[in-house]
N, C-alpha and C positions, 0 to 999 in steps of 0.2 A: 613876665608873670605866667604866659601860659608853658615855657621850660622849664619854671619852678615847679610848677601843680605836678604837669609831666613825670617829674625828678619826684617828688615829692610819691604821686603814686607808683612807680615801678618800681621804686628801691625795697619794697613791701615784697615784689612777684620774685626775686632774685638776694640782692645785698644784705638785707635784712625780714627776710625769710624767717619768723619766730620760731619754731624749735631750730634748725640744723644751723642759721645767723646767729641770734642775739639766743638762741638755748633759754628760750622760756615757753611756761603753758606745757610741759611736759608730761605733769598728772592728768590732765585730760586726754595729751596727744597718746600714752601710754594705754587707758583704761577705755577708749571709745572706738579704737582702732582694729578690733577684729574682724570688721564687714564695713565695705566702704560705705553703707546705707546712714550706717554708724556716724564714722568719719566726716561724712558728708555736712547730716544735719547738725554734728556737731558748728563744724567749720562755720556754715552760713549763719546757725544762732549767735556764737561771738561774732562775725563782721557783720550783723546786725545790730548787737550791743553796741561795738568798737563804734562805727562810723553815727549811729546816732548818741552817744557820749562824746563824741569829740565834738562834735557841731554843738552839743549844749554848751561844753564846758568853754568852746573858743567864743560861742555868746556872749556866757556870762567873765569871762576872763578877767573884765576889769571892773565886775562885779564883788567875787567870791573876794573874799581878807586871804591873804594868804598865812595867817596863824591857821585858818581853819580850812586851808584848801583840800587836805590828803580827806578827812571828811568829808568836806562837800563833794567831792569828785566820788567819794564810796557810796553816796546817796543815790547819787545820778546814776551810776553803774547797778545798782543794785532795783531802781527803780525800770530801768529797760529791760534787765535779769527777769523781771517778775513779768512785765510784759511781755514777753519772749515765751516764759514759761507757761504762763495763760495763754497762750496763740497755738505754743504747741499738743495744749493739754485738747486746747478745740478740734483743732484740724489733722495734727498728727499724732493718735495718740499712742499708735503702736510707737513711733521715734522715739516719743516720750517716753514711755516704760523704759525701753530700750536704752537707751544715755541714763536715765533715772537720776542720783545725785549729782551729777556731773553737771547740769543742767543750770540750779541754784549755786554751783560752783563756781561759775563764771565771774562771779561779782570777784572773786577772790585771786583771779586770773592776773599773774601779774603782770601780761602781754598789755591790756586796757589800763591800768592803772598807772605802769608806765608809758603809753603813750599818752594818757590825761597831764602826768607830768610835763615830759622831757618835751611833747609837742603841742598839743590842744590846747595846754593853759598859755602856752605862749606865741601862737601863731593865729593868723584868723581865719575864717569859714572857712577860703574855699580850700586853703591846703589842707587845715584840717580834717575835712572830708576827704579830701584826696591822700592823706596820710593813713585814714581807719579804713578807707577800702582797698588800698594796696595793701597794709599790713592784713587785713582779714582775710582778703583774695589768697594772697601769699601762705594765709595759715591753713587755708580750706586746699590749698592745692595740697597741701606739706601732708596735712590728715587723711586725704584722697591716694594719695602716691603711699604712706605707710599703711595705710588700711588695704589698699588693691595687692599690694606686696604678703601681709597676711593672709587675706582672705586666700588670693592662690596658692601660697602654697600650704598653709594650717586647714582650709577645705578642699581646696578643687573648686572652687567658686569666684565668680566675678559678678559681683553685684547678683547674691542668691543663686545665680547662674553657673552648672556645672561646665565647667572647660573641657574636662581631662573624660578620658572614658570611664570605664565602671571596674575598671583594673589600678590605679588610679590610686595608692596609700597617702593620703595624705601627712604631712609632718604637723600633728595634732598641736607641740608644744609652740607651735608659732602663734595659735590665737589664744595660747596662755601669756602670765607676765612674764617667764622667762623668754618669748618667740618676744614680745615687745622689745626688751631692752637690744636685743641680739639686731633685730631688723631695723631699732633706733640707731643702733653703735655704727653699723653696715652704711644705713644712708648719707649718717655723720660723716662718715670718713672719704665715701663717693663724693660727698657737695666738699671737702674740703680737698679734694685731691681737683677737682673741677675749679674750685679756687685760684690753685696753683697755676694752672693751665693760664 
């Protein structure tokens, strides 16, 4: 039981790693990734969603009908979404601005919906849980590592923090969407060349 949970959360930090693994959640990982501040609070509000939707849905699993589970599981998702969003609007509200659509976005994330699927509805608590915190963990590092990679080189900045001296050009189009896909395709190709190995 306890190499299952184990297996269960690290496959999340590495294996299935949601953008560069399983290539999902990439509107958000694209559009929030210019400052890791970004990145960050992004990451932690989905594995707060993720891991408390997968403990409800592996609750109610033999609850919900399955004619009506892709719903019920949108409700749940979209109920912590708004949660989330009121937590953030309290306490962090510059974050909030900051992410802004992206935020309410998350209910539509298909990272959470597929693991409500393929795992939550069919596993119980404690993997569950240990499935939404490795996949979240795993998605907050993935947005951390492509945001610190923008931020340095589209500012000269690491976490608002200048690195570089005051001589220092930075390559502006990397915290546009064209520096996205490019710093996407780059780390895509590093974790799959890491794959091989």
């Amino acid at each position: 039981m306890a190499k299952t949970v184990v297996q269960e959360f690290t496959k999340g930090l590495w294996a299935e790693i949601p953008p560069f693994r399983l290539v999902l959640g990439l509107c958000p990982t694209l559009a929030v990734t210019k400052s890791v501040d970004g990145g960050i609070g992004m990451g932690i509000a989905t594995t707060f969603v993720l891991v408390c939707s997968n403990i409800l849905i592996s609750l109610l699993r033999n609850v919900i009908p399955k004619q009506v589970r892709i719903a019920c599981f949108i409700v749940i998702i979209a109920t912590f979404v708004t949660v989330v969003e009121l937590l953030m609007q309290a306490f962090t509200y510059a974050l909030f601005l900051q992410l802004g659509i992206f935020i309410p976005l998350i209910v539509v994330n298909c990272i959470l919906l597929g693991r409500a699927e393929a795992f939550a509805f069919k596993n119980k608590l404690i993997s569950s849980l240990a499935d939404g915190l490795g996949i979240g963990i795993g998605y907050t590092l993935a947005l951390a590592a492509l945001a610190a990679l923008r931020e340095i080189l589209g500012n000269g900045t690491f976490y608002n923090i200048p690195i570089f001296g005051p001589s220092f050009q930075p390559f502006t189009f990397m915290v546009q969407a064209p520096g996205a896909f490019i710093c996407l395709g780059l780390m895509l190709a590093g974790m799959n060349m890491l794959g091989k190995k």
